[in-house]
BAMI-476831 format. One record per residue (C-alpha): residue number from 1; residue in three letters; chain; x negated, y, z negated. Coordinates in pm, 1 decimal, decimal comma. Last residue first. Example, Ala and Ser with C-alpha at 12.3 -4.5 7.8 and 13.67 -1.06 7.14 Angstrom:
2
+------+------+-------+----------+----------+----------+
| resi | resn | chain |       xx |       yy |       zz |
+------+------+-------+----------+----------+----------+
|    2 |  SER |     A |  -1367,0 |   -106,0 |   -714,0 |
|    1 |  ALA |     A |  -1230,0 |   -450,0 |   -780,0 |
+------+------+-------+----------+----------+----------+
END
This chain:
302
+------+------+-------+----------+----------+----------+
| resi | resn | chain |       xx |       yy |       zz |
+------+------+-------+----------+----------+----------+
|  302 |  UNK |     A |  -1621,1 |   1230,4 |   3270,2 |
|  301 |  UNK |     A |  -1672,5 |   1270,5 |   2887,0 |
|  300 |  UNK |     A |  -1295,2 |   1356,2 |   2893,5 |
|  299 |  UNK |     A |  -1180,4 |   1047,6 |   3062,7 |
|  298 |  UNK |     A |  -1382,7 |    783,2 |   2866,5 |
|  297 |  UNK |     A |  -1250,7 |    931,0 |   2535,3 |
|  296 |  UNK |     A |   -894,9 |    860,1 |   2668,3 |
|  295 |  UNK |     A |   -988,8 |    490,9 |   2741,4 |
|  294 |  UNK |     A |  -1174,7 |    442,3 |   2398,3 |
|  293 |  UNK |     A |   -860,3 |    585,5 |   2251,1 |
|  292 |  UNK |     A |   -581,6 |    332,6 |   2441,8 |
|  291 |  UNK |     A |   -848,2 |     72,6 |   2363,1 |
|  290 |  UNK |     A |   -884,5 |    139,4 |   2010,3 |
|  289 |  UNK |     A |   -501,8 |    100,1 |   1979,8 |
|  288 |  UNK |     A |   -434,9 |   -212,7 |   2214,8 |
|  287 |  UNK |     A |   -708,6 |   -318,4 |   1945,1 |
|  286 |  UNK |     A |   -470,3 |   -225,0 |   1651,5 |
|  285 |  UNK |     A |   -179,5 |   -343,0 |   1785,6 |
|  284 |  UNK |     A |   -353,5 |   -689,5 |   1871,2 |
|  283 |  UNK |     A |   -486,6 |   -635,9 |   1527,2 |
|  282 |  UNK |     A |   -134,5 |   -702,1 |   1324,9 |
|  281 |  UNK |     A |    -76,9 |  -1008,5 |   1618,1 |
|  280 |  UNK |     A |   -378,7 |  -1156,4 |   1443,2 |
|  279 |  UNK |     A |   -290,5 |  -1079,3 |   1098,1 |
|  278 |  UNK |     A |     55,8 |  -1229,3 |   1135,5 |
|  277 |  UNK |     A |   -117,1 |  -1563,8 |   1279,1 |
|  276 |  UNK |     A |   -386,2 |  -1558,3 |    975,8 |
|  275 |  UNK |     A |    -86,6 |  -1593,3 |    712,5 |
|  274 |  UNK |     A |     73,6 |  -1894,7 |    950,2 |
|  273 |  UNK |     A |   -305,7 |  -2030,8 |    961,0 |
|  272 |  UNK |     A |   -313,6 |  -2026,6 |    594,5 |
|  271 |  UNK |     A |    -34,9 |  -2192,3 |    470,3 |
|  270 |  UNK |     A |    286,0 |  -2038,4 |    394,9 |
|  269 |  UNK |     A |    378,8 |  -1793,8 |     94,4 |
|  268 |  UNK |     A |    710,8 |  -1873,2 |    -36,6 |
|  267 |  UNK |     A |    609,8 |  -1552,3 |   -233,3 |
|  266 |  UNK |     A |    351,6 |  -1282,2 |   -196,4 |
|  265 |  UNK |     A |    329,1 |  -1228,5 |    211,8 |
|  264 |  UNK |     A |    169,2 |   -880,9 |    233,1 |
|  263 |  UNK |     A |     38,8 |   -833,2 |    580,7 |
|  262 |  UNK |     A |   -203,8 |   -528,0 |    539,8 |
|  261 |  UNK |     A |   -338,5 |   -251,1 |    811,6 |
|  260 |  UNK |     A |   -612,1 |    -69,6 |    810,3 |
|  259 |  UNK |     A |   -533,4 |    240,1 |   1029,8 |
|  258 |  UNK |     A |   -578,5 |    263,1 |   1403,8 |
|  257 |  UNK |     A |   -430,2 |    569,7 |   1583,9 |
|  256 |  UNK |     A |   -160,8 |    786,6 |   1430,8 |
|  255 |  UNK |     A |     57,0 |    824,8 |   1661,9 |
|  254 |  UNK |     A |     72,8 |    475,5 |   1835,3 |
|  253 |  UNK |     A |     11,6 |    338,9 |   1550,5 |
|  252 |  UNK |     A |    287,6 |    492,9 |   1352,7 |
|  251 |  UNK |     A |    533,8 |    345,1 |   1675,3 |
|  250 |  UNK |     A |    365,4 |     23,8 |   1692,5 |
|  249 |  UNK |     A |    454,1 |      2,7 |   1357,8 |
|  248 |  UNK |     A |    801,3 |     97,9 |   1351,3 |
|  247 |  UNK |     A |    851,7 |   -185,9 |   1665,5 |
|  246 |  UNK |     A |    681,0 |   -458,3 |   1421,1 |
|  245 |  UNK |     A |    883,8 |   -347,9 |   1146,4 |
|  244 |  UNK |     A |   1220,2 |   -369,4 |   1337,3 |
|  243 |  UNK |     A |   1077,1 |   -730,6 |   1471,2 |
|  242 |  UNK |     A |   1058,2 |   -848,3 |   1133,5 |
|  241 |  UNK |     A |    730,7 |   -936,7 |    975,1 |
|  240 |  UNK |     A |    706,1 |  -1296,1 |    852,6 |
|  239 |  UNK |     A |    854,8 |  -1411,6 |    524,0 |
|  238 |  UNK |     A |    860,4 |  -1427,8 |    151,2 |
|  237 |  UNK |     A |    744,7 |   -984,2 |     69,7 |
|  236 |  UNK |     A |   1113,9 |  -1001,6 |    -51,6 |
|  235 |  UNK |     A |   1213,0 |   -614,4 |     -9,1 |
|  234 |  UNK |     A |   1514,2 |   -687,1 |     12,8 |
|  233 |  UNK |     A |   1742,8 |   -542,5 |    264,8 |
|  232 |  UNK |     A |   2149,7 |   -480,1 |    325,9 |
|  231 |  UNK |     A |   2353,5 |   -495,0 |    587,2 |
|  230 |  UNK |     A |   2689,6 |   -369,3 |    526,8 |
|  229 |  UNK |     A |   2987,0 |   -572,0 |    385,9 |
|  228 |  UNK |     A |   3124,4 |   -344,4 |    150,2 |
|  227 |  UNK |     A |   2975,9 |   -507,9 |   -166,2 |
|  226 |  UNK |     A |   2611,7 |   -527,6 |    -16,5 |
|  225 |  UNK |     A |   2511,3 |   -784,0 |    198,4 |
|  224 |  UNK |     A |   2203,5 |  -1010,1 |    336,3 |
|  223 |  UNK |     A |   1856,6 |  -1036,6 |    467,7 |
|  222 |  UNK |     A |   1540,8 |  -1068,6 |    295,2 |
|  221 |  UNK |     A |   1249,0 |   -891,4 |    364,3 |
|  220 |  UNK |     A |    921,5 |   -940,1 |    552,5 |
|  219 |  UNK |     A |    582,0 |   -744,1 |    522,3 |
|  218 |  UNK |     A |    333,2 |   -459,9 |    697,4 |
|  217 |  UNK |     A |    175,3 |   -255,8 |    510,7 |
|  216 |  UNK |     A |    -65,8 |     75,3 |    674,5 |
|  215 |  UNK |     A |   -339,8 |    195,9 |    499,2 |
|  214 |  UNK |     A |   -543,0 |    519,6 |    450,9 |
|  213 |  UNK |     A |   -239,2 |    760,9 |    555,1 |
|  212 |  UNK |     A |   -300,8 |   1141,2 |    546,3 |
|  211 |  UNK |     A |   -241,3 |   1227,5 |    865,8 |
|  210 |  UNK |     A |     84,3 |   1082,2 |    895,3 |
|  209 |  UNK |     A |    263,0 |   1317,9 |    654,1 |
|  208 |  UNK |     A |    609,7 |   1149,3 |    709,1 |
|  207 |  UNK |     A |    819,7 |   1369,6 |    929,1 |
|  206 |  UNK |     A |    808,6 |   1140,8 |   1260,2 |
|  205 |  UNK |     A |    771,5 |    827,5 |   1011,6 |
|  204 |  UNK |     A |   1164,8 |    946,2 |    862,2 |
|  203 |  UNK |     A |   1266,8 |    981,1 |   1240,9 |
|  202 |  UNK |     A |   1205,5 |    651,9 |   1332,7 |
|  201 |  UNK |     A |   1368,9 |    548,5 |   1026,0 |
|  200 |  UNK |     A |   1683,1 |    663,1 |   1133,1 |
|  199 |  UNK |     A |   1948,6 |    720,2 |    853,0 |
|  198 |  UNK |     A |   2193,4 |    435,2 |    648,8 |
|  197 |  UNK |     A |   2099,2 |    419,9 |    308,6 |
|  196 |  UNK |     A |   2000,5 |     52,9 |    306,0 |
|  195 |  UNK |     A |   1834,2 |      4,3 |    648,8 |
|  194 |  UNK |     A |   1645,7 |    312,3 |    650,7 |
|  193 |  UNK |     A |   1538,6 |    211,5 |    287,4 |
|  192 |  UNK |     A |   1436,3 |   -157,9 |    402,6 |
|  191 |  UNK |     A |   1284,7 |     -4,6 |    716,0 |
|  190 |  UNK |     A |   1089,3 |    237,1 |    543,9 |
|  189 |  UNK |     A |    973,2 |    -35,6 |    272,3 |
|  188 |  UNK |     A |    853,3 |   -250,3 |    601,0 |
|  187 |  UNK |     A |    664,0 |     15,1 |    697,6 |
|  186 |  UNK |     A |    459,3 |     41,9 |    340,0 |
|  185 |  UNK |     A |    235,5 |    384,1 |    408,2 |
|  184 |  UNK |     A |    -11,8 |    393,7 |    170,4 |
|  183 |  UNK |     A |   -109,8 |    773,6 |     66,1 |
|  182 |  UNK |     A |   -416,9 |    956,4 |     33,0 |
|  181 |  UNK |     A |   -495,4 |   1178,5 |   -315,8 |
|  180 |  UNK |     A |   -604,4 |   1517,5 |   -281,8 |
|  179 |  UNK |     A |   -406,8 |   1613,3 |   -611,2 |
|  178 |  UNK |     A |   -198,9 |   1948,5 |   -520,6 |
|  177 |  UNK |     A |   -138,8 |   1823,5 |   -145,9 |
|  176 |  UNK |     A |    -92,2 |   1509,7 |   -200,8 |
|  175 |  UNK |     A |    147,9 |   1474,1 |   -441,0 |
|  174 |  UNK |     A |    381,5 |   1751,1 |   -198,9 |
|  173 |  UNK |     A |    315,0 |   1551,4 |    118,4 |
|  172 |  UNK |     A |    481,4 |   1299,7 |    -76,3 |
|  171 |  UNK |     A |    760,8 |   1478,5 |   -229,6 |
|  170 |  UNK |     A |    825,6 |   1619,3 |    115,6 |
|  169 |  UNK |     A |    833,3 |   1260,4 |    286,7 |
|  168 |  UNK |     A |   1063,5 |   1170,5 |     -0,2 |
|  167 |  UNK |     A |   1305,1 |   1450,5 |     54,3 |
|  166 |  UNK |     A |   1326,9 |   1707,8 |   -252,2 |
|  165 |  UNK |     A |   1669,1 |   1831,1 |   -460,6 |
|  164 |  UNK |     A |   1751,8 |   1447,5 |   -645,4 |
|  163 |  UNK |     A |   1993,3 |   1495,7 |   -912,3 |
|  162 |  UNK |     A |   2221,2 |   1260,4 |   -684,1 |
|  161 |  UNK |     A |   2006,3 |    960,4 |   -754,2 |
|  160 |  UNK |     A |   1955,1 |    699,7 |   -439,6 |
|  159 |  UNK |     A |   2017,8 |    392,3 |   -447,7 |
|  158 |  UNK |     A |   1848,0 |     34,5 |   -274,3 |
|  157 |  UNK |     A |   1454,7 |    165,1 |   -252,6 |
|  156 |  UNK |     A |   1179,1 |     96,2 |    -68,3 |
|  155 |  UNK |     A |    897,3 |    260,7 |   -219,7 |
|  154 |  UNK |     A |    607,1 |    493,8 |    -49,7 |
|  153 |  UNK |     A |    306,4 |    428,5 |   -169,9 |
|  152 |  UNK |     A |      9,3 |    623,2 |   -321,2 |
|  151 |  UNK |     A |   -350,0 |    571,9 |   -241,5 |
|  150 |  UNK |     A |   -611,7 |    708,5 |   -450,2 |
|  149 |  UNK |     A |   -933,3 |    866,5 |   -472,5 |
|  148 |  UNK |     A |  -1219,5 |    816,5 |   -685,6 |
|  147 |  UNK |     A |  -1388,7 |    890,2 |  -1018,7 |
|  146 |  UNK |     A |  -1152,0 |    629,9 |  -1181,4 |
|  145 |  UNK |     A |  -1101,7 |    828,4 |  -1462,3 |
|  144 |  UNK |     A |  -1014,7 |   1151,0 |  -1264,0 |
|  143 |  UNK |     A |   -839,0 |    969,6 |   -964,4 |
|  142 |  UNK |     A |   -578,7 |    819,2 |  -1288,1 |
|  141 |  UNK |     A |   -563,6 |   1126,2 |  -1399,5 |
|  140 |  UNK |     A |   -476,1 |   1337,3 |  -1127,5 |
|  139 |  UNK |     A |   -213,4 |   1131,2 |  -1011,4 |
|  138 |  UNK |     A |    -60,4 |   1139,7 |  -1366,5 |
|  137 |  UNK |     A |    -23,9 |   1484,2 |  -1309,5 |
|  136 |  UNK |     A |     61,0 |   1494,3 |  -1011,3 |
|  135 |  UNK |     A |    362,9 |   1213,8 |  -1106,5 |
|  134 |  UNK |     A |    453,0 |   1459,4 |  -1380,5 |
|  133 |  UNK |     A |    511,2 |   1751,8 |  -1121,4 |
|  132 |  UNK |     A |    680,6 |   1576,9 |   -884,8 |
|  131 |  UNK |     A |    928,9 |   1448,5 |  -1144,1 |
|  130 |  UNK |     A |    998,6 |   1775,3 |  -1317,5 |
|  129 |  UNK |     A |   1061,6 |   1925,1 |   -921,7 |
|  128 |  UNK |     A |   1304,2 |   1665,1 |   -861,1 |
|  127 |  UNK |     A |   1295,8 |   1334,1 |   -599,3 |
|  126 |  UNK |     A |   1438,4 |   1104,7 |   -869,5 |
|  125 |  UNK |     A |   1224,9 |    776,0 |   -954,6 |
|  124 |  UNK |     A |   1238,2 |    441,4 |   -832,4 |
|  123 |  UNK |     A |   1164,6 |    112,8 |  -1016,2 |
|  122 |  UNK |     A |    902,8 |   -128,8 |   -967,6 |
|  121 |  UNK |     A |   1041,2 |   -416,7 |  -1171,1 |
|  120 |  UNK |     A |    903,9 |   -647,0 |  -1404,8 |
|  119 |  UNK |     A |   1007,1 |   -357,4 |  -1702,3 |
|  118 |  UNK |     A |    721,5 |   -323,7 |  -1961,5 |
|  117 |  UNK |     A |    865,2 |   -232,7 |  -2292,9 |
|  116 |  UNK |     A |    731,0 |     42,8 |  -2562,0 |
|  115 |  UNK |     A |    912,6 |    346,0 |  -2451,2 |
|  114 |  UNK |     A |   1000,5 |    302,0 |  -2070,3 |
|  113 |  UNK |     A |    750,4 |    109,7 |  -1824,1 |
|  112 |  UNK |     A |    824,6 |     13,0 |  -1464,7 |
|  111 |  UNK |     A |    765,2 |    366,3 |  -1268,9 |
|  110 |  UNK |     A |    745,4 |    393,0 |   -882,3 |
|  109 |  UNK |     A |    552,1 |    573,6 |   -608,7 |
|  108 |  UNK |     A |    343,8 |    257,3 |   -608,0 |
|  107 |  UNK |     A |    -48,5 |    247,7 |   -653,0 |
|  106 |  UNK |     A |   -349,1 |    183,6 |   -421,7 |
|  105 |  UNK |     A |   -706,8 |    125,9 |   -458,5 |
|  104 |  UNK |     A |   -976,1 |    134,3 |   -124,0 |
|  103 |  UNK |     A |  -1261,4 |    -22,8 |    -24,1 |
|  102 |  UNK |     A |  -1332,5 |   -196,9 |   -347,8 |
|  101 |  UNK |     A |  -1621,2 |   -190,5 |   -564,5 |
|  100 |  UNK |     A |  -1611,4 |   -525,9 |   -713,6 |
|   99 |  UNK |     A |  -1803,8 |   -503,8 |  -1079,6 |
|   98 |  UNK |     A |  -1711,6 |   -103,5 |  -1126,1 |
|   97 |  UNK |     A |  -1303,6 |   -143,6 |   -936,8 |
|   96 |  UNK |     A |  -1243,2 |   -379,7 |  -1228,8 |
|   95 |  UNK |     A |  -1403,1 |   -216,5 |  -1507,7 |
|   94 |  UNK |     A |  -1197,0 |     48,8 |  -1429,1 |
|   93 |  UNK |     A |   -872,3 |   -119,4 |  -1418,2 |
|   92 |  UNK |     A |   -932,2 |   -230,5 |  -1755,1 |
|   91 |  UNK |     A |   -956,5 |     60,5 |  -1825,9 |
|   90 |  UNK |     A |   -663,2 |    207,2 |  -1700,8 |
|   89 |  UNK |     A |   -478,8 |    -57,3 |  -1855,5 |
|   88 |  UNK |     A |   -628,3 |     55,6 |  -2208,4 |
|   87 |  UNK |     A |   -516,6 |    391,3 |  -2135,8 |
|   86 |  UNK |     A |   -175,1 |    344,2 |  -2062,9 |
|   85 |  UNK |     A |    -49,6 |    581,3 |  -1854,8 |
|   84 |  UNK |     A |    188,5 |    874,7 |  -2077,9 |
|   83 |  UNK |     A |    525,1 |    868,1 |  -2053,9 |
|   82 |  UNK |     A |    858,0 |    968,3 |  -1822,7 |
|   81 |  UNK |     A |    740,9 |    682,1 |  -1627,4 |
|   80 |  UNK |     A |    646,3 |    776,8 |  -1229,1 |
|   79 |  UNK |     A |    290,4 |    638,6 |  -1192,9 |
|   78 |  UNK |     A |    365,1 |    333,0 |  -1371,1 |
|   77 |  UNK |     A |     -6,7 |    152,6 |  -1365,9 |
|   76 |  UNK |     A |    107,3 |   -181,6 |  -1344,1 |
|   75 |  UNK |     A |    202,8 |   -268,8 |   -965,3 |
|   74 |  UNK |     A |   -218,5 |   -170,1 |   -855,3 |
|   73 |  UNK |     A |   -355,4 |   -257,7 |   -482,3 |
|   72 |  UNK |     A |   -708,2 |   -334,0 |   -508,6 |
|   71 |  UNK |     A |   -918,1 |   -313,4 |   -144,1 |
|   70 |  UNK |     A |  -1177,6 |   -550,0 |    -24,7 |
|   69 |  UNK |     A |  -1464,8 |   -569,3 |    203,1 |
|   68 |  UNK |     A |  -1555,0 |   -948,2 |    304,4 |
|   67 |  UNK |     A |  -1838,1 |  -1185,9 |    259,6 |
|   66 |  UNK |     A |  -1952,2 |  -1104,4 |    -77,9 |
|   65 |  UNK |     A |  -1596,6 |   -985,3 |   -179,4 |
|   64 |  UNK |     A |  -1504,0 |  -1351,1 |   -105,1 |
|   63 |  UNK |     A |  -1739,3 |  -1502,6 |   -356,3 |
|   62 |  UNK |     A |  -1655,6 |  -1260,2 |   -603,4 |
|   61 |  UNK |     A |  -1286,0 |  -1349,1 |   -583,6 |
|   60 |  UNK |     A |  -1357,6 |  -1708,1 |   -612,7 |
|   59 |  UNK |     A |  -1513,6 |  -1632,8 |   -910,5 |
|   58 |  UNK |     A |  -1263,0 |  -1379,8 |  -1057,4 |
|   57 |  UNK |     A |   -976,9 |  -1638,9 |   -962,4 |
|   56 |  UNK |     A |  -1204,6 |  -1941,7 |  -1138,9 |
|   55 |  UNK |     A |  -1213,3 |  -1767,3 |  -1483,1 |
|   54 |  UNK |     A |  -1372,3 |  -1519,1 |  -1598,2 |
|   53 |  UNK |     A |  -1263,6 |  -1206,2 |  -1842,1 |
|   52 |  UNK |     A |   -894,5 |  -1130,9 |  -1674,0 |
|   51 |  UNK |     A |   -822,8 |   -806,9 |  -1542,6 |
|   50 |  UNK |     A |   -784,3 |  -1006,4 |  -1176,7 |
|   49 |  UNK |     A |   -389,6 |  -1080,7 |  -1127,3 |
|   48 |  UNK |     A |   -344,8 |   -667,4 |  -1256,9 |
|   47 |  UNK |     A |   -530,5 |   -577,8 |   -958,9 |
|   46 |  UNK |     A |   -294,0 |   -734,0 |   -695,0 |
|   45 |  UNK |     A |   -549,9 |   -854,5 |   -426,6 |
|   44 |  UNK |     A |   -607,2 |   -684,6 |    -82,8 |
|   43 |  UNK |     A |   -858,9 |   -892,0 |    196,8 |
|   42 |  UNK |     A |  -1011,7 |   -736,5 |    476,3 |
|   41 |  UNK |     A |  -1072,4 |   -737,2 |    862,2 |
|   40 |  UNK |     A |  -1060,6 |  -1077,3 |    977,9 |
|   39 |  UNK |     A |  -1296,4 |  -1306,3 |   1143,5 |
|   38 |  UNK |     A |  -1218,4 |  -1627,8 |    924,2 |
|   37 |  UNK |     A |  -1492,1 |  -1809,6 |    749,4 |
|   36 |  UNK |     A |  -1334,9 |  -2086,7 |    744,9 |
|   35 |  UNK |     A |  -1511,7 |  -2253,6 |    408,2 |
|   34 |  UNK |     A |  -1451,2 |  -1973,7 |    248,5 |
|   33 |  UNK |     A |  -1136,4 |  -1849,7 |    361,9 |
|   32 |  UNK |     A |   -994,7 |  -2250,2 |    357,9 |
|   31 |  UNK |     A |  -1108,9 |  -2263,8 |     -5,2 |
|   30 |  UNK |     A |   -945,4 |  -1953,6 |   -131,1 |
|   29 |  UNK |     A |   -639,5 |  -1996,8 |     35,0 |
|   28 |  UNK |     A |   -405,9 |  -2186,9 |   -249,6 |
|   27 |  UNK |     A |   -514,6 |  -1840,8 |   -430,6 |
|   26 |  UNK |     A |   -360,4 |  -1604,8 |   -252,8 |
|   25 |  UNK |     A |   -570,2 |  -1313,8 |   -121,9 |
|   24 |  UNK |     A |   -359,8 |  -1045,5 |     80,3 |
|   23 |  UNK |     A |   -393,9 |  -1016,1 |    438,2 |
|   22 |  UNK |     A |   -640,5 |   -819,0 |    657,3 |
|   21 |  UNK |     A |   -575,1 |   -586,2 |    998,8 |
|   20 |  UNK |     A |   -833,1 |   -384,7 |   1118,2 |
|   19 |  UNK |     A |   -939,5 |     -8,5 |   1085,1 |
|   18 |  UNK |     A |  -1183,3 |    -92,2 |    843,1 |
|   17 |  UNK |     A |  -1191,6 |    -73,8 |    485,7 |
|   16 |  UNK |     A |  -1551,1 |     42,3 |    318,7 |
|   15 |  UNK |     A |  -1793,7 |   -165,0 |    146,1 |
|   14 |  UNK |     A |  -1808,1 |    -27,9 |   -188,0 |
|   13 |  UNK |     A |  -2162,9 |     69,0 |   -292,6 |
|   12 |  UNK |     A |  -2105,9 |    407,4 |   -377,5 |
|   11 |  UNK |     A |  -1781,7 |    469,2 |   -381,4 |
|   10 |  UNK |     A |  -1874,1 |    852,6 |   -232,5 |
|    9 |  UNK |     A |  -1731,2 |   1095,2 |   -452,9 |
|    8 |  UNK |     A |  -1344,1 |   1209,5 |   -423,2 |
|    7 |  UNK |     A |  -1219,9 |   1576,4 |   -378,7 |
|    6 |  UNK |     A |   -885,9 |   1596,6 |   -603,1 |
|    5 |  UNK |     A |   -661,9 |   1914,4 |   -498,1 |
|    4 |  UNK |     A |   -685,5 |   2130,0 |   -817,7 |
|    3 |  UNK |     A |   -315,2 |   2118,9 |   -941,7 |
|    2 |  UNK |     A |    -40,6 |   2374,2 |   -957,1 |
|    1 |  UNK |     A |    267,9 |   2327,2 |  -1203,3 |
+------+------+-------+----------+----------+----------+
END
């Protein structure tokens, strides 16, 4: 199957992401953003926490958007499921991105629906040609409905399925070359797969299609064993950023150049000024970044 590569309007009045660092919005921080006022970059919220009809996490949310850009990251929409998106969540979803015009929306390279159930999991999918072609498709839907591009996300994963014929950079590049969307790439999910099925992950972000990339997420994960004895990750999203994500990052940025860039920090989340301390070291990179360029541009102009 061959898709028409997906060219985006403008978001009209969405404020757009910049190349800073920003956390996700938790609700026991909605007062201290507000009445803080803290200089950072952006906030992300999980979409599906703000399909309700009103309520005080919608107005607190519209405060903050007036303040602050903001970008919805999706964990409902099932882009992988051997069935049809749902409609009605799509929406819904909509309606959401109309009344706060985010920055940016992002989905999973994952799939957590199957027949009429809803699995709280997001699940991985076999690297095949059948696969690639029915997450394009569904790709090109969701941009279609939502008159805008996408991110996708690369998943951390714990097995891998022997049927599978492409590599996940591959599969990637693949998505976005037949629907125009952008991808998301999670660093802490590429050390949490590096990690599980043993290969370098250095060398996974060499091959990833960098250029492409329209956020950057940066999280902890949980440390323990499989049933031989060898390390294994969670992706937990309950604890600072590891040093081995920190060093990947610096790597991507130092190819790449500044990207927005996320902590995620979704449970045993901390208070605020432990959230706004992982941000802050997050733009050091970045500004260590813009410097690096602004330094190089200097050069060539003289």
């Amino acid at each position: 199957m061959m898709t028409t590569a997906y060219r985006s309007p403008s978001p009209g009045g969405a404020a757009a992401i910049p190349p800073r660092a920003g956390v996700g919005l938790k609700p026991q921080h909605y007062r201290a953003i507000l009445d803080g006022a803290p200089p950072i970059g952006f906030f992300e919220v999980h979409a599906e926490n703000y399909m309700g009809d009103g309520g005080p996490p919608l107005r607190y949310l519209a405060a903050i958007r007036e303040r602050y850009p903001v970008s919805l990251h999706g964990v409902g929409l099932s882009i992988g499921a051997d069935r049809p998106l749902d409609r009605e969540h799509l929406a819904r979803l909509k309606g959401l991105i109309a009344r706060f015009e985010p920055g940016l929306f992002s989905e999973h390279l994952a799939w957590s629906t199957h027949e009429t159930g809803f699995l709280n999991d997001l699940l991985p999918l076999p690297y095949t040609e059948a696969a690639l072609a029915r997450v394009c498709r569904h790709v090109d839907e969701v941009q279609d409905v939502l008159g805008r591009r996408m991110l996708l996300e690369n998943p951390s994963t714990y097995v891998v399925f022997a049927e599978s014929t492409i590599a996940e950079v591959d599969f990637l590049a693949e998505v976005v070359a037949r629907t125009g969307c952008g991808l998301l790439l999670d660093v802490a999910n590429v050390a949490v797969s590096a990690t599980n099925h043993g290969y370098d992950p250095f060398a996974y972000l060499d091959a990833f299609p960098l250029a492409h990339v329209g956020e950057i997420h940066l999280a902890g994960a949980a440390e323990t064993l499989d049933d031989n004895g060898a390390p294994l990750l969670i992706d937990a999203h309950d604890s600072p950023v590891a040093a081995q994500v920190w060093a990947l990052y610096g790597h991507v940025v130092d190819r790449l150049g500044p990207v927005p860039t996320l902590i995620e920090w979704d449970n045993d989340v901390p208070e605020w000024p432990v959230l706004l301390g992982e941000a802050q070291r997050a733009q050091a990179v970045l500004s260590a970044a813009m410097a690096r360029a602004g330094g190089r541009h200097a050069k060539l102009a003289g």
